[in-house]
C-alpha positions as CSV (number, residue, x, y, z in Angstrom):
1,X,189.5,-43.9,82.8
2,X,192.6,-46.3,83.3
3,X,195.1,-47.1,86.0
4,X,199.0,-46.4,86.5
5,X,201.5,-47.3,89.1
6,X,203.7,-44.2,89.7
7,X,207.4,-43.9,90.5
8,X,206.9,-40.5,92.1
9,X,204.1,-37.9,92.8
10,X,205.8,-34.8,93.8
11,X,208.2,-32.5,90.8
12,X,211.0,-31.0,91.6
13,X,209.2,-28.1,92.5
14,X,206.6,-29.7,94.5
15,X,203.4,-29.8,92.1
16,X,201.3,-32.5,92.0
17,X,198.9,-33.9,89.4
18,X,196.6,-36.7,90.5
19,X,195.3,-37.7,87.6
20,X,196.8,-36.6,83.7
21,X,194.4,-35.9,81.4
22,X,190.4,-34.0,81.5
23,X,187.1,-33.9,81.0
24,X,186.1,-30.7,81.2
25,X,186.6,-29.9,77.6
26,X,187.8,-26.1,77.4
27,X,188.4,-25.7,73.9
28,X,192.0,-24.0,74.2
29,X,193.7,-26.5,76.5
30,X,197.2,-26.6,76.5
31,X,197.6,-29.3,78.2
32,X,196.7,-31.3,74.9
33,X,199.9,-30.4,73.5
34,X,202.0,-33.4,71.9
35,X,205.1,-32.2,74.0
36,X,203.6,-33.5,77.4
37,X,203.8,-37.3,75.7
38,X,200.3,-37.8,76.8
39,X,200.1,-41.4,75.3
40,X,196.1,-42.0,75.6
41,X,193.2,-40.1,74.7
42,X,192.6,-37.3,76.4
43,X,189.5,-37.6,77.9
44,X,190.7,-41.1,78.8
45,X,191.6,-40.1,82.5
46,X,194.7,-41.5,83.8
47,X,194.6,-42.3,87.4
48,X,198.1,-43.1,89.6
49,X,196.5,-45.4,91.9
50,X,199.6,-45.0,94.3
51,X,199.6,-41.4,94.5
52,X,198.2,-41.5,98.2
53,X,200.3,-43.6,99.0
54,X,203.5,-41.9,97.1
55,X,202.4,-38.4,98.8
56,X,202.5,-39.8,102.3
57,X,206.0,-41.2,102.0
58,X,207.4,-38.0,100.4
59,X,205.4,-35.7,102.5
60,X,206.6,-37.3,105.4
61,X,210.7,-37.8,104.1
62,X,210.7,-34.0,103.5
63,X,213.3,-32.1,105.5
64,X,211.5,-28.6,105.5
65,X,207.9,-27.2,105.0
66,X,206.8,-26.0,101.7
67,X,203.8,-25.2,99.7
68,X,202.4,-28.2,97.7
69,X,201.2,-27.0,94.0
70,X,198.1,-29.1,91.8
71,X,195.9,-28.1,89.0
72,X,198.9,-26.9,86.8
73,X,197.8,-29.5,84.2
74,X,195.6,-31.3,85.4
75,X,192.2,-29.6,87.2
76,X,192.4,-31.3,90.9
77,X,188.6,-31.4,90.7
78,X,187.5,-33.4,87.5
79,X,184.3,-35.0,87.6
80,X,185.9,-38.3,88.5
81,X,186.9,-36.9,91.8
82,X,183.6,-36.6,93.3
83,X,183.7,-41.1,92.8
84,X,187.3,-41.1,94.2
85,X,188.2,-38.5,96.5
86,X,192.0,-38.2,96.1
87,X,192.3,-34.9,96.3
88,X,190.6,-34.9,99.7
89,X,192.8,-37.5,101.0
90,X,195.9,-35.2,99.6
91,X,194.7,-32.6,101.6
92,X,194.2,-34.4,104.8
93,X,197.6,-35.3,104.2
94,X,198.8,-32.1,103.9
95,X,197.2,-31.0,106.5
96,X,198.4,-33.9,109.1
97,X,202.1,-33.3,107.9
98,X,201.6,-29.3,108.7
99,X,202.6,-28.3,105.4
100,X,201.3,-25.3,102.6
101,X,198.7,-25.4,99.5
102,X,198.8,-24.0,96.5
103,X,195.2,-25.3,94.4
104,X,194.4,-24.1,90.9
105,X,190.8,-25.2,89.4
106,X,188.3,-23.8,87.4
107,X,185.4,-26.2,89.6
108,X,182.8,-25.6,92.4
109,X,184.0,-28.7,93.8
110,X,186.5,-27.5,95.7
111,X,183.7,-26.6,97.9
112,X,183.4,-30.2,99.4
113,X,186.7,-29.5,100.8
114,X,186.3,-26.3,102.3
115,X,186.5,-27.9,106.3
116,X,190.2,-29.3,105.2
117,X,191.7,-25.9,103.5
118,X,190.7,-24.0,106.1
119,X,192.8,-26.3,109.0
120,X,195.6,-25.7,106.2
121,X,195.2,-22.2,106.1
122,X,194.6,-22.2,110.1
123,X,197.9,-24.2,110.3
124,X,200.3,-22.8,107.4
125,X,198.8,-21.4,103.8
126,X,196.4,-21.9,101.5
127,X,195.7,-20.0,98.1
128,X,193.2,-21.4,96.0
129,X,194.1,-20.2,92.3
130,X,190.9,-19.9,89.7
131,X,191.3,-19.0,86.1
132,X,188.7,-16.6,84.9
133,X,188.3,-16.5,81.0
134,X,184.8,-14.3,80.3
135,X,182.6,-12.3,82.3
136,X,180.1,-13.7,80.1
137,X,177.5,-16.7,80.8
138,X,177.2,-18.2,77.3
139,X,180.3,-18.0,75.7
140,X,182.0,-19.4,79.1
141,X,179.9,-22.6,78.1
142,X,181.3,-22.5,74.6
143,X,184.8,-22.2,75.7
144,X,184.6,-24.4,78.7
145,X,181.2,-26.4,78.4
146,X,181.9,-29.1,80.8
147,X,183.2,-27.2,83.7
148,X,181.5,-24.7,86.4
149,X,180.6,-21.5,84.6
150,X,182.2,-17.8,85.4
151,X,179.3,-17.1,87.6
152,X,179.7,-20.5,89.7
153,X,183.5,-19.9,90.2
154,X,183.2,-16.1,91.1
155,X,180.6,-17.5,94.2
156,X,183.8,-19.9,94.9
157,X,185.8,-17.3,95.1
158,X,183.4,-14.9,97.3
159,X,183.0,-18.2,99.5
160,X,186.8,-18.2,99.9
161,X,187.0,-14.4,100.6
162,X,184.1,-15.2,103.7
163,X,186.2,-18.2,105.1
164,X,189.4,-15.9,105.2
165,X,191.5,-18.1,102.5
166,X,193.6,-16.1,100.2
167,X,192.6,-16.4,96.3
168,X,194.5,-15.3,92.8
169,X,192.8,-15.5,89.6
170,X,194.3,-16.7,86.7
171,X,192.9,-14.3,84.1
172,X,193.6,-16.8,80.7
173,X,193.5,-17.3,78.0
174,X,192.5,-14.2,76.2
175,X,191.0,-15.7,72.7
176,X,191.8,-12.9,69.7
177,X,188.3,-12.1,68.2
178,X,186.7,-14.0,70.8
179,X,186.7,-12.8,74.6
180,X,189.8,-10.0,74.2
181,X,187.1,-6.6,75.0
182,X,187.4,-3.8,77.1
183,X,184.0,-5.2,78.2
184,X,184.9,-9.0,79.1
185,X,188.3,-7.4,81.2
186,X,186.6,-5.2,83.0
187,X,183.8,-8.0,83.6
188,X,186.1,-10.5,85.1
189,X,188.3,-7.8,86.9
190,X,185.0,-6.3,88.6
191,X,184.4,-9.7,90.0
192,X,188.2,-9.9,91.4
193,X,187.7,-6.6,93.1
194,X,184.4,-7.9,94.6
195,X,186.2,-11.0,96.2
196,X,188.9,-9.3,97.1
197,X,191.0,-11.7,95.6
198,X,194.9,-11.4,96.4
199,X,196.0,-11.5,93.3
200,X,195.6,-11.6,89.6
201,X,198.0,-13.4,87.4
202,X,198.0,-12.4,83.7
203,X,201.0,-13.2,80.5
204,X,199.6,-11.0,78.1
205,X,195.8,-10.5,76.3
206,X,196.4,-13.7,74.1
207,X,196.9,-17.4,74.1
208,X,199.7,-20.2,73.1
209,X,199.3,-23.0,70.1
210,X,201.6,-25.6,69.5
211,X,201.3,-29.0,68.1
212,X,198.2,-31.0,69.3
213,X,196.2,-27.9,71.0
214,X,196.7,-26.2,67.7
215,X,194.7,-28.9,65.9
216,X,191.9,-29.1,68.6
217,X,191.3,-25.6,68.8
218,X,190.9,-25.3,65.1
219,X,188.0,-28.1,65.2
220,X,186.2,-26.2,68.0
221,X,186.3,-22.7,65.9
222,X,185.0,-24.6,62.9
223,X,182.2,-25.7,65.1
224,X,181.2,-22.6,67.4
225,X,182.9,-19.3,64.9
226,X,182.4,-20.7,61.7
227,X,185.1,-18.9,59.2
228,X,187.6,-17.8,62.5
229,X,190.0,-20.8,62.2
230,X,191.0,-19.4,58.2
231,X,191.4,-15.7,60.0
232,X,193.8,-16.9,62.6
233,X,195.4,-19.1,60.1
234,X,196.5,-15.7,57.4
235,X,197.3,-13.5,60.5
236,X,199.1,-16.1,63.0
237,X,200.3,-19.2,61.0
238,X,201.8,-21.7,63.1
239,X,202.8,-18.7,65.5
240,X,203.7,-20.2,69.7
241,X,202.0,-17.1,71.0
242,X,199.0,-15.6,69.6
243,X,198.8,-12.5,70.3
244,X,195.3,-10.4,70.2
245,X,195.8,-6.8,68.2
246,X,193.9,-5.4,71.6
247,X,197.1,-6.7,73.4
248,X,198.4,-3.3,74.4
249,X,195.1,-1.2,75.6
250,X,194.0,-4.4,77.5
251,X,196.9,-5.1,79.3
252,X,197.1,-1.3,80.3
253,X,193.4,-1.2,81.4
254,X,194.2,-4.4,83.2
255,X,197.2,-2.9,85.1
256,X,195.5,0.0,85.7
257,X,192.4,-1.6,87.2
258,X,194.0,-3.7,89.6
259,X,196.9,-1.1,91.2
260,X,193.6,1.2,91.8
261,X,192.0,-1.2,93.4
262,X,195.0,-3.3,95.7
263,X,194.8,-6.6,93.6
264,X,198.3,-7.4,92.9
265,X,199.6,-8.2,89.6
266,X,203.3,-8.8,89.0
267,X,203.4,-12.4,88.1
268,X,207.0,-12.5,89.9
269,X,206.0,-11.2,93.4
270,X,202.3,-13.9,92.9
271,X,204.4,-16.6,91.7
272,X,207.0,-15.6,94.7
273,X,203.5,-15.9,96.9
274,X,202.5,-18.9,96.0
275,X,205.7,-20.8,96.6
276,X,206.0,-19.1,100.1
277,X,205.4,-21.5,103.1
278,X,203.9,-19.9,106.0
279,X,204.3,-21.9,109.3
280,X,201.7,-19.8,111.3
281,X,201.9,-21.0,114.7
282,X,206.1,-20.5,114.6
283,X,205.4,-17.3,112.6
284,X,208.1,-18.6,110.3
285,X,208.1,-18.1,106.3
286,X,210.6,-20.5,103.9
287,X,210.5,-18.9,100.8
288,X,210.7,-20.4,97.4
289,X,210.7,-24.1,96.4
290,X,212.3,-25.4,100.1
């Protein structure tokens, strides 16, 4: 791990990253693309020792209430966060200053923190977002071996639906030839309906490759699918979206699934959801990046 002073902590559209970089080693990351200028290793962690700091003063110079977004590229809940705690000390923020969160993670960690997103959700909102890739024990710990497996973030997500805090699963990415069956879909969507999760939000039965991911990706399928990397490379070449040839039975079986069973899944009205502040005790909502 290393240390950064940062000029700012909050986007234009209020997400939040902590720290820049992971550990958890999920063998399709995006977020090891060469477009996000990430100048060190990833699993060199970078840490903005100022970002406590930086959140208070722009937490506190904000005009109106909003929802405050992490995890989009960097998982909130590392390993490294259990030694420094500064995603607690964002939420007790956020809680102090009466605003929303929005928290994506694929970690049981975010248990520790269970006392502080329910006074957020008491106070305003809180969705915690998890991202669901197989139904199925061992190949989660091929695809993300140093992260909490399927079974260990479904109980997250049932402890979530027993405290009364809203949840959406991210169901992604769909790996052609790897987890895209009418058996792993129906796995992870069983589990959804079980928790009673909100929402689920889904782009397609596939994944994106680009420049840097590509090149990881490819090592990992040499490793755990020996002969899969030359198969993706005659049918997608150096295709952005890879899309699996199940694409258009999943996604209907996925549809279908979740308007039978309540779980919405429009990724406009979720996204729309999760960018909606929700001042409680005014009964007040400010929709939409405020």
């Amino acid at each position: 791990m290393h240390y950064v002073k940062a000029k700012g902590i909050l986007s234009a559209q209020n997400g939040m990253n902590l720290y820049r970089g992971c550990s958890h080693g999920c063998i399709y990351c995006d977020s090891r693309s060469r477009c996000y200028q990430m100048h060190h290793a990833f699993e060199d962690i970078e840490i903005k020792e100022n970002a406590i700091e930086l959140l208070e003063d722009a937490l506190r110079r904000k005009r109106k209430k909003c929802m405050i977004g992490t995890g989009a590229m960097t998982d909130p809940y590392i390993p490294l966060e259990t030694e420094l705690g500064n995603m607690r000390k964002a939420l007790s923020l956020i809680a102090r200053y009466d605003f929303g969160v929005a928290v994506q993670t694929k970690s049981d960690r975010i248990l520790r923190d269970m006392d502080l997103l329910q006074k957020i959700n008491r106070q305003s909102k809180c969705v915690v977002q998890m991202t669901l890739t197989t139904a199925h024990e061992e190949l989660c710990k091929k695809l993300e071996p140093n992260v909490s497996t399927t079974r260990e973030r479904f109980e997250v997500l049932k402890q979530m639906r027993d405290a009364g805090i809203p949840t959406v699963v991210w169901l992604s990415p769909i790996l052609p030839y790897i987890n895209d069956t009418e058996d792993n879909i129906i796995g992870i969507l069983d589990m959804c309906i079980e928790a009673k999760v909100y929402g689920v939000i889904c782009f397609g039965m596939g994944m994106t490759l680009r420049e840097g991911n590509r090149e990881y990706f490819y090592s990992q399928l040499d490793r755990l699918f020996p002969g899969l990397k030359e198969k993706y490379i005659r049918q997608y070449g150096n295709q952005y979206e890879v899309g699996s040839p199940r694409s258009r039975e999943l996604m209907s079986l996925f549809h279908q699934r979740c308007g039978s069973n309540g779980i919405v899944h429009d990724n406009r009205r979720l996204f729309e959801y999760l960018h909606t502040y929700e001042d409680k005790q005014a009964g007040e909502q400010l929709s939409l990046w405020q």
